[in-house]
C-alpha positions, 0 to 999 in steps of 0.5 A, a space after each residue: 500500500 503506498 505511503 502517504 507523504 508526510 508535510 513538511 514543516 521546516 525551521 525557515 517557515 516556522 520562524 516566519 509564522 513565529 515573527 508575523 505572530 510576534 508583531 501582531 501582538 506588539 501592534 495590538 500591545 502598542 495600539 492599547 498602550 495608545 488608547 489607554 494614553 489618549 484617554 489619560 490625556 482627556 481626562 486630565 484636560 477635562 479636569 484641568 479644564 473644569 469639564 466632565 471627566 468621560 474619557 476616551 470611551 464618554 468621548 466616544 459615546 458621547 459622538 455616538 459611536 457605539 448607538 448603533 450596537 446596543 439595541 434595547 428592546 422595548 419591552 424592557 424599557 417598561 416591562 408591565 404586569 398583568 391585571 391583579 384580580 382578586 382570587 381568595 376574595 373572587 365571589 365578593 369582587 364580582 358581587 361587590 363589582 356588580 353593585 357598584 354597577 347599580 343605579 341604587 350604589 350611584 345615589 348613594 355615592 351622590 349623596 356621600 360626595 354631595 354630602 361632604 361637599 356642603 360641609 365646608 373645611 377651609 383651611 388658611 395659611 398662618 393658621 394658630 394651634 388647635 385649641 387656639 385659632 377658632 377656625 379649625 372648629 368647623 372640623 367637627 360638623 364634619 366628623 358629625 358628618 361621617 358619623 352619620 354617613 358611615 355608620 358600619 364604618 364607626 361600629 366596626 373599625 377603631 378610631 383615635 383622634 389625634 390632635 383633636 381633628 386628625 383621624 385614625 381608623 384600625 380595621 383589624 385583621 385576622 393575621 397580626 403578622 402581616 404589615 398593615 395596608 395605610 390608606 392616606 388618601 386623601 391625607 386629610 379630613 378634609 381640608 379645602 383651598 378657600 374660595 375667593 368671595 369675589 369669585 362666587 358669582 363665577 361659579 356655576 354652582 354655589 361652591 359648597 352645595 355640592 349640585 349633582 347636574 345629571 353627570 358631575 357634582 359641584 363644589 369645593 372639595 368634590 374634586 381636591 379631595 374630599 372625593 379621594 376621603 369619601 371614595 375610601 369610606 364608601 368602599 369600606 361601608 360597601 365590603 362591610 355591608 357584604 361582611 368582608 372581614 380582612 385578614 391583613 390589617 387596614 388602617 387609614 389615617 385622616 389629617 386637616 391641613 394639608 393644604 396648608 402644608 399639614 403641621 398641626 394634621 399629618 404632622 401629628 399622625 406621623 409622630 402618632 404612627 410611628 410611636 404605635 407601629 413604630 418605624 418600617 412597620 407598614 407593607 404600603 401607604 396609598 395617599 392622594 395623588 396622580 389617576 389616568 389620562 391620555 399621553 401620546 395616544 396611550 393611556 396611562 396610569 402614573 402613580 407617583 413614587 417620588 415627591 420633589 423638594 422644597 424650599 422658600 428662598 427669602 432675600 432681603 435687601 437693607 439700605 440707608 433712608 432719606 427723603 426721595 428729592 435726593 435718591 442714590 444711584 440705586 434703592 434697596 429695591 432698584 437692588 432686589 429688582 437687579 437680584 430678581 433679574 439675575 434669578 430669571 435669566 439664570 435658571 438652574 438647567 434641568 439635568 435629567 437623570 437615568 435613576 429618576 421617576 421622570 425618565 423611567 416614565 418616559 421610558 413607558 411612553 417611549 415603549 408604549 405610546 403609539 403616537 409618540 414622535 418616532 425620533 423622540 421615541 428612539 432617542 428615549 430608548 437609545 438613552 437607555 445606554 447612550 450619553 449623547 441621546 441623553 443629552 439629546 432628550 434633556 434638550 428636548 425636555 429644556 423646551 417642554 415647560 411641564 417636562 422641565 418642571 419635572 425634571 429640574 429644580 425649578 424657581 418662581 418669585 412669588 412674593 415681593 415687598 419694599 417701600 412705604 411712602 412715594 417720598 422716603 427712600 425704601 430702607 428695606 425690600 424682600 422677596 420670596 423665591 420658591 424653588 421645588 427642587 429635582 429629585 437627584 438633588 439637595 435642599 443644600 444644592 439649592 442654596 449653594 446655587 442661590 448664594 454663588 448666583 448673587 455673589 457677584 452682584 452683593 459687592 458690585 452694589 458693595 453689599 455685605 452678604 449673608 447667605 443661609 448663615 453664612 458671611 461672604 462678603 462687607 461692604 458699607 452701602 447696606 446689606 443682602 441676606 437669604 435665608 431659609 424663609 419659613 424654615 420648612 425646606 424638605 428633602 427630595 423624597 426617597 424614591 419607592 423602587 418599582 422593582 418590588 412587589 408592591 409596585 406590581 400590585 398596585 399596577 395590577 390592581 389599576 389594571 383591574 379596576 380600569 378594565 371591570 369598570 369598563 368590562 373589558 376581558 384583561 385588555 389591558 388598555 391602560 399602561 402603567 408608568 411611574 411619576 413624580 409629585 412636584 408639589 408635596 403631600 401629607 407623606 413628607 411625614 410618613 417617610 418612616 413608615 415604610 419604603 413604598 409610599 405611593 401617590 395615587 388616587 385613580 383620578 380619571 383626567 381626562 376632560 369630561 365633556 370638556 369640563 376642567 376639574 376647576 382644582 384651586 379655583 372656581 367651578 370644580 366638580 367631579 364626574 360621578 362616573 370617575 368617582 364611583 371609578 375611585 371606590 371601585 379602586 380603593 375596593 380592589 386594592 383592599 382586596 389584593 393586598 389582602 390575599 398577595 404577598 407584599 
């Protein structure tokens, strides 16, 4: 058999192969050596420079060299979680359900809200304590009033009052080993803004008459919020009534101030609740707060997980008197109009950060919204990874003023003052900057902004300046103080993580109440997205209680025959179909968080 010739392999080819080999490695040593120079080197220039430190690899991502290998799929932008429907509970949902259908239940939700709404609980600033200022005495015709309105509610459930007004109710359940259910919504028992008496020949209604039209109730309070009490009460009237018993136990905590920032109301309740239950002791609070509406041609449910900041920024400007005839160059308010002005031609740049409830929300939107812009849409989902589209989305959202809102620590003068005759020179002027701040910042960010903005104009009006305690600069032609002006700066509220399961059961529930209300079979029509308070709730108490605070009511917002809600001012109302839809909620969620895990 004829042998197969053997290859040869001979040392002049060997040591060919070895050396090509040998200079691809020291090509690829080299070419690393030089990438890891080049991104040294911008570094150090940014730093040097006083610009952000990306290095080669911000560098180019930033110029978008990497957008087009890091696709990110648009169902885990905003990943959704099915309809939670009651199981244990299923029978009561759909009796509950199907009564709640009735015309005989929307009488009696009429009357509950119109009830509430003919009791009137205006609340003002400056208010003195409890027991002091006579005013809050018009709270107890309304606690004569759910007394007599909820009368299984009263029989059934434990209640404490706190600070005379503030009310806590125990539902007790048969299991004392799970966290407690807090139902804050609306925080208050319940307070409402006053109405202008020289707007009440505007009204359609009277404000406090609580009209029923045939589709809407009228008055103050029906929408903001006694509508968010009364629709809480109602549900637990009805599951008792059909001799629902819990075995998680439920409590609900009632202030009446929280219009006027609640520091005699929540304030109390807080102390109360943590000394009862003490601190992290609740699975979950739901207090007043966002419902659904349509974005993009989507419908969206936004319960808020995170509240904005706050802060009054008082700037009080101090110069010499005298008579007018022989004025200076510039008065204590010629001064502070200068400081204002410098206020408003520098706002604080919105900075949009990937941890925040805002991105994550638009996150939703991009994943779900059918008619959102399609570049808006891919720059929301290539932000995901990509620094440049980032930067891209916070340009758009610097011109969406209701975006901007959201996302930045935002400003406003709202109060202002100064002089006391057309003839005397004004010795004193001072404003008020109210600023709700972002949530990836600080209360001690804001007034550092607050200082260094004015700094340069205390000495060119050779001011001595003092700023939050702070001396920075003397001078000899008066004087510029800020300070914190009512003392009640706040923290950005911790953010509730939307990863967990009390999250998932809140989006459930919404998902189920939106869908029986309309009885729809699991459509799932209306996505859920996280968002954002700018202003602040009750809740600024309660942070203690428990990690997952949730601000949310199920308020439908969309215009209802194109009638505004009329919140803060004349005309507000309420549709009774969007109400009996809030009960409907407040119902289902008692009943999940009852038998799910949480």
């Amino acid at each position: 058999m004829a042998k197969v010739p053997r290859s040869r392999v001979d040392g002049g080819s060997l040591r060919g192969n070895l050396n090509v080999l040998t200079r691809a490695v020291l090509l690829c040593v080299s070419l690393a050596g030089l990438l890891v120079s080049i991104d040294s080197l911008l570094k150090f220039h940014a730093r040097a420079c006083g610009g952000s430190v990306d290095g080669l690899w911000g560098t180019l991502d930033r110029i978008g060299v990497f957008d087009h290998v890091r696709p990110v799929r648009t169902e885990a932008l905003c990943p959704q979680v099915e309809q939670l429907l009651p199981e244990r509970n299923k029978v009561l949902w759909d009796a509950v359900g199907e009564r709640f259908g009735t015309d005989a239940f929307k009488e009696k939700a009429i009357d509950w809200l119109s009830g509430a709404v003919r009791v009137p609980t205006e609340s003002y600033d400056k208010m003195e304590p409890v027991g002091v200022d006579p005013r809050w005495t018009k709270f107890q015709a309304f606690h004569d009033y759910l007394l007599k309105a909820f009368p299984l509610v009263h029989s059934s459930l434990k209640l404490t009052k706190v600070n005379t007004y503030g009310l806590v109710y125990e539902w007790v359940g048969s299991d004392p080993s799970l966290k407690p259910l807090l139902l804050a919504c609306p925080p208050s028992v319940k307070d409402v803004v006053p109405v202008d008496p020289r707007t009440v020949d505007e009204w359609v209604h009277p404000p406090f008459s609580g009209f029923y039209d045939g589709k809407r109730i009228w008055g103050r309070g029906s929408s903001d919020d006694k509508s968010g009490l009364i629709g809480v009460m109602s549900a637990i009237e009805t599951l008792l009534g059909a001799d629902f018993q819990p075995t998680r136990k439920i409590v609900l905590a009632f202030g009446f101030d929280e219009e006027v920032s609640g520091l005699y109301g929540a304030k109390e309740l807080g102390k109360y609740l943590e000394a009862t239950y003490g601190e992290d002791t609740f699975a979950m609070i739901v207090d007043e707060g966002g419902g659904f509406s349509e974005q993009y041609g989507g419908v969206f449910a936004v319960p808020a997980v995170g509240e904005k900041g706050y802060i009054d920024t008082r700037l009080e400007v101090l110069s010499p008197g005298g008579h007018s005839s022989v004025p200076p160059v510039h008065t204590s308010i010629g001064i502070l109009s200068a400081l204002l002005v410098e206020y408003e031609t520098h706002p604080i740049p919105a900075v949009l950060d990937r941890t925040t409830p805002i991105y994550g929300m638009l996150q939703c939107f991009a994943a779900h919204a059918p008619d959102m812009d399609s570049k808006l849409s891919k720059t929301v989902k290539k932000s995901v990874s990509s620094d440049k589209a980032l930067h891209e989305l916070e340009k758009f959202i610097e011109k969406d003023k209701t975006l901007r809102a959201f996302v930045g620590t935002t400003q406003a003068i709202d109060l202002i003052q100064g002089g006391v005759k057309t003839n005397a020179l004004p010795e004193q002027a001072w404003a008020v900057v109210n600023h709700r701040i972002a949530t990836q910042s600080s209360v001690a960010a804001t007034k550092e902004h607050d200082t260094k903005l004015l700094a340069k104009l205390a000495k060119k009006f050779n001011l001595t300046y003092d700023a939050f305690g702070q001396n920075l600069h003397t001078g000899s032609s008066g004087s510029l103080t800020l300070t914190d002006a009512f003392g009640t700066a706040l923290e950005p509220a911790p953010i509730t993580p939307t990863d967990e399961a009390p999250y998932k059961l809140l989006s459930g529930t919404i998902r189920a109440t939106y869908n029986s209300h309309r009885n729809y079979q699991n459509a799932e029509e209306v996505q859920i997205a996280p968002g954002l308070m700018t202003g602040n709730t009750d809740t600024r108490y309660y942070w203690n209680l428990t990690k997952h605070i949730f601000r949310y009511n199920h308020n439908n917002m969309f215009k209802s025959d194109g009638i505004p809600g009329g919140i803060h001012t004349v005309n507000e109302s309420i549709a009774v179909e969007g109400f009996l839809e809030m009960i409907r909620f407040f119902a289902t969620l008692i009943l999940n968080v009852d038998e799910y895990d949480i």
